[in-house]
N, C-alpha and C positions, 0 to 999 in steps of 0.2 A: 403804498408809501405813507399816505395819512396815518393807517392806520396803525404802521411801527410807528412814527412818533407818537400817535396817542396813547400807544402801550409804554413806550421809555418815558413819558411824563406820568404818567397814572405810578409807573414805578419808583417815580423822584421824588411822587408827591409821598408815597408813603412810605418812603425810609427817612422824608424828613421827620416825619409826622412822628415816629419811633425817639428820633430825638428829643424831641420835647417833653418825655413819657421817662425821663431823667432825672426828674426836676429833686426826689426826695436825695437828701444828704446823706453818706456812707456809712456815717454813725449812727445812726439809728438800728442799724440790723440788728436786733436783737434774738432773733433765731440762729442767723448765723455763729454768734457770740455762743451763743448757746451750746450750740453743735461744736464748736471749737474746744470748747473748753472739756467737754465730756468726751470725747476723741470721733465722734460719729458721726462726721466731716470726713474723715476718712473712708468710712462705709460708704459713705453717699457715692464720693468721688470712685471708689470703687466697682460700686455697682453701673454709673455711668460709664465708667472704661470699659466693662464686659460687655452691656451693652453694644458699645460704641464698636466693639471689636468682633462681636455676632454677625452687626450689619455688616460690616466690612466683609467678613470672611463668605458672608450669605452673597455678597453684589461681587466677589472672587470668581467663587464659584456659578453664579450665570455667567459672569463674563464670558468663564471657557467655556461651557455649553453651549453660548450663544456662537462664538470661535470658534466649537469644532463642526457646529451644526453648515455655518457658513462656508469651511474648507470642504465640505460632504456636499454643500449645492454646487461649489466653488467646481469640485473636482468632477461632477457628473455633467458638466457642461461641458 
């Protein structure tokens, strides 16, 4: 029991610690300004969706393998 509360503080302490990791002003991006303006902001975001949509499709497909393997222990029992 100590030792989950000193894991959920260890995790409070550092998602505060993320917050103060803030501090610079919105207006400054000067990359992103950059990227916006030349349209390849859009690539970016693009390239993170296909990404995003690989893992997904990748953690789909264990799931049912993981699914069917357990139905085949499930059902030899």
């Amino acid at each position: 029991m100590i030792k989950i509360k000193a894991f959920l503080l260890l995790i409070a302490v550092l998602c505060t610690c993320n917050l103060f990791a803030q501090n610079a002003p919105a207006a400054n991006v000067e990359m992103a300004d950059g990227m916006m303006a030349s349209g390849k902001i859009y690539v970016v975001v693009g390239v993170v969706l296909i990404i995003l949509a690989g893992l997904l499709l990748y953690l789909v497909s264990i799931d049912r393998k993981v699914t069917k393997m357990e139905n085949e222990m499930n059902k030899d029992k």
